[in-house]
C-alpha positions as CSV (number, residue, x, y, z in Angstrom):
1,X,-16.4,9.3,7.1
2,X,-16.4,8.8,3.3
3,X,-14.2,6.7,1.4
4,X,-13.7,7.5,-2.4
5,X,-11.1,6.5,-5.2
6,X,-7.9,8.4,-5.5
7,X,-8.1,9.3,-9.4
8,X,-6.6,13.1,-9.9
9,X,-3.4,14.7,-8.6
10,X,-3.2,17.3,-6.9
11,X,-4.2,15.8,-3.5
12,X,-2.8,18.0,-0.9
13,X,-3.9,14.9,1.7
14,X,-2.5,11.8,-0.2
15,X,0.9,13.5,-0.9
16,X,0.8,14.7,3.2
17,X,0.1,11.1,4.1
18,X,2.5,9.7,2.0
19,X,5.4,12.1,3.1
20,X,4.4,11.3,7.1
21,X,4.3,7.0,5.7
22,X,7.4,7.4,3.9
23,X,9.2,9.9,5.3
24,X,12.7,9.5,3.3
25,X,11.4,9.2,0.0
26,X,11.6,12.7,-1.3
27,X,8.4,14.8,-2.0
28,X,9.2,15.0,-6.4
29,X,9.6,10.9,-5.7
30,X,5.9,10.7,-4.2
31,X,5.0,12.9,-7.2
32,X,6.5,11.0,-9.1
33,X,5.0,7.8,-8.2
34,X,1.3,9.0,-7.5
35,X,1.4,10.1,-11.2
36,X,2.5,6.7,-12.5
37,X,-0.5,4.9,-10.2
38,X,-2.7,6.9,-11.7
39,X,-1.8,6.8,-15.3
40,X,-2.1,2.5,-14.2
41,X,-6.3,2.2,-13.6
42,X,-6.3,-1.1,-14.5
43,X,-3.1,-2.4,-12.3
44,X,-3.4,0.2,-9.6
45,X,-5.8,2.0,-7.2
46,X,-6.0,4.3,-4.8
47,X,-7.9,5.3,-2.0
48,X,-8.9,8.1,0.8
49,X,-11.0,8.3,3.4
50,X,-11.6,11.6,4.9
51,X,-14.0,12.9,7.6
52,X,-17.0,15.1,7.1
53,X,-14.6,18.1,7.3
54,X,-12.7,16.7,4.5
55,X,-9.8,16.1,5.7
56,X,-7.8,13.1,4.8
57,X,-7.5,10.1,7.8
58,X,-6.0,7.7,5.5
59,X,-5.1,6.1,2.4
60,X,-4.6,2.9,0.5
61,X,-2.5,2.2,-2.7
62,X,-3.1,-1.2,-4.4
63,X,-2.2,-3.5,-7.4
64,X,-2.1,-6.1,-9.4
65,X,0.8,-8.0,-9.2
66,X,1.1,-10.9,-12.1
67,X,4.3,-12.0,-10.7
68,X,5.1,-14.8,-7.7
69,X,4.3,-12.9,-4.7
70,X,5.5,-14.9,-1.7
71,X,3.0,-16.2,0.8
72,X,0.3,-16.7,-2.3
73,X,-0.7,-19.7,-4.7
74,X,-2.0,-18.0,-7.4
75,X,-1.7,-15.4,-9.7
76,X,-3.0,-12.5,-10.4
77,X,-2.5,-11.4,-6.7
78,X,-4.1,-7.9,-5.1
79,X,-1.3,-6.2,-3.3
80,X,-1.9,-4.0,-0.5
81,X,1.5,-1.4,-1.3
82,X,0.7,1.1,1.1
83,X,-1.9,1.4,4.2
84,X,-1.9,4.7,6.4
85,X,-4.1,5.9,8.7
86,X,-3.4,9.2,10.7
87,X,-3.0,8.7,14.1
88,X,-6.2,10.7,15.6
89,X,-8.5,8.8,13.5
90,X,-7.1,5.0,14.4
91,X,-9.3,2.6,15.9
92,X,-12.1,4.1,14.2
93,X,-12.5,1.5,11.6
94,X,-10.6,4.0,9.0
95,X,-8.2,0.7,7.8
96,X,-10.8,-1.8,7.7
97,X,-12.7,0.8,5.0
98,X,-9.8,0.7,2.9
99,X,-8.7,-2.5,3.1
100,X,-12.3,-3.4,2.2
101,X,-12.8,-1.2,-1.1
102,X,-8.9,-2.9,-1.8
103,X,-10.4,-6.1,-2.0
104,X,-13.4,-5.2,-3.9
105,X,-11.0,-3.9,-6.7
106,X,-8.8,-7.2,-6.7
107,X,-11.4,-9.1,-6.9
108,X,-12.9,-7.2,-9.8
109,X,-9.7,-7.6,-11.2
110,X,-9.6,-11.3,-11.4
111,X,-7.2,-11.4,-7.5
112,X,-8.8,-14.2,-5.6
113,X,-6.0,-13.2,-2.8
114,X,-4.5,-10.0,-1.2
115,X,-1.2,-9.9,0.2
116,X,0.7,-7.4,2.0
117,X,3.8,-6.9,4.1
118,X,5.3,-4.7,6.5
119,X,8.7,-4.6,8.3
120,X,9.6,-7.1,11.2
121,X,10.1,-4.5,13.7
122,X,6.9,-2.7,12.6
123,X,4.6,-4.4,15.1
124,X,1.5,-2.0,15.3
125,X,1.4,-2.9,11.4
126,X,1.5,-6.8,11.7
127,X,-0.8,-6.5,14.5
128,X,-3.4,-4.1,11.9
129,X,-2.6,-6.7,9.3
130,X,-4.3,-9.6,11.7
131,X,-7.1,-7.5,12.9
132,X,-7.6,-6.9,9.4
133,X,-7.7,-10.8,8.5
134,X,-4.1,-11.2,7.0
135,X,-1.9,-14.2,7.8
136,X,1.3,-13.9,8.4
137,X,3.0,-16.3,5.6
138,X,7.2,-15.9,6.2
139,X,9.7,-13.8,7.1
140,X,12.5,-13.3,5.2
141,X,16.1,-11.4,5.8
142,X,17.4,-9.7,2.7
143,X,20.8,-9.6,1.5
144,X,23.1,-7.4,-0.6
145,X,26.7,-7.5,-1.9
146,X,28.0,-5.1,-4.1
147,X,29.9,-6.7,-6.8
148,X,33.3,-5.6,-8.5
149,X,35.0,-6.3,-11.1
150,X,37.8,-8.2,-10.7
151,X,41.2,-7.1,-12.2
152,X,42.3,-9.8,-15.2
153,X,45.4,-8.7,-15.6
């Protein structure tokens, strides 16, 4: 296996990855957003690894975040925004790989932390995140209310 930087578009495998990660954000969204990481080298990265065939077994999108990013104490912080790993090639150590060249650019980038998250239900991701040395910091329940205006007259 061979892990290398993400750094041109098209990639048939990132964009295939993506869609199977992300499966309701349209395919001219991930374009869309692959384009903008990459036009970003100094606040994101990317990364593949694929297996001596070439094919793609996973991916890792990172950044720098300068804002407060909960679960942290300082600032600039290395997010981990998306990890994916097909499912024939897990177990393999495929995640570790990424995760590891992840930190090596945040902490190139001034991060002395990487932070994460994943969904509550999402359980085989919080149990990667541990095996992968993450903490679990909170949880937290989101809330919406749309807002209208109210008639003055």
């Amino acid at each position: 296996m061979t892990l290398a930087p993400l750094s041109s578009l098209p990639d048939a495998d990132w964009l295939s990855m993506r869609l199977e990660l992300w499966p309701d954000c349209p395919r001219e969204e991930h374009l869309a957003e692959m384009a903008g990481f990459l036009r970003e080298p100094g606040r994101c990265a990317q990364f593949i690894v694929r297996a001596p065939d070439g094919r793609g077994l996973g991916f890792a999108e990172a950044s720098v975040r300068q804002d407060c990013v909960n679960g942290t104490v300082s600032s600039p912080v290395g997010y981990l925004e998306g990890l994916f790993v097909k499912a024939e090639a897990r177990g393999q150590g495929v995640a570790r790989m990424l995760v590891d060249a992840v930190s090596r650019w945040a902490m190139a980038h001034g991060c002395v932390e990487l932070a994460s998250d994943t969904q509550p239900e999402n359980l085989v991701s919080q149990a990667v995140h541990r095996r992968l040395g993450f903490v679990e910091t909170e949880r937290a329940v989101f809330y919406s209310r749309p807002l209208e205006p109210k008639n003055t007259a």
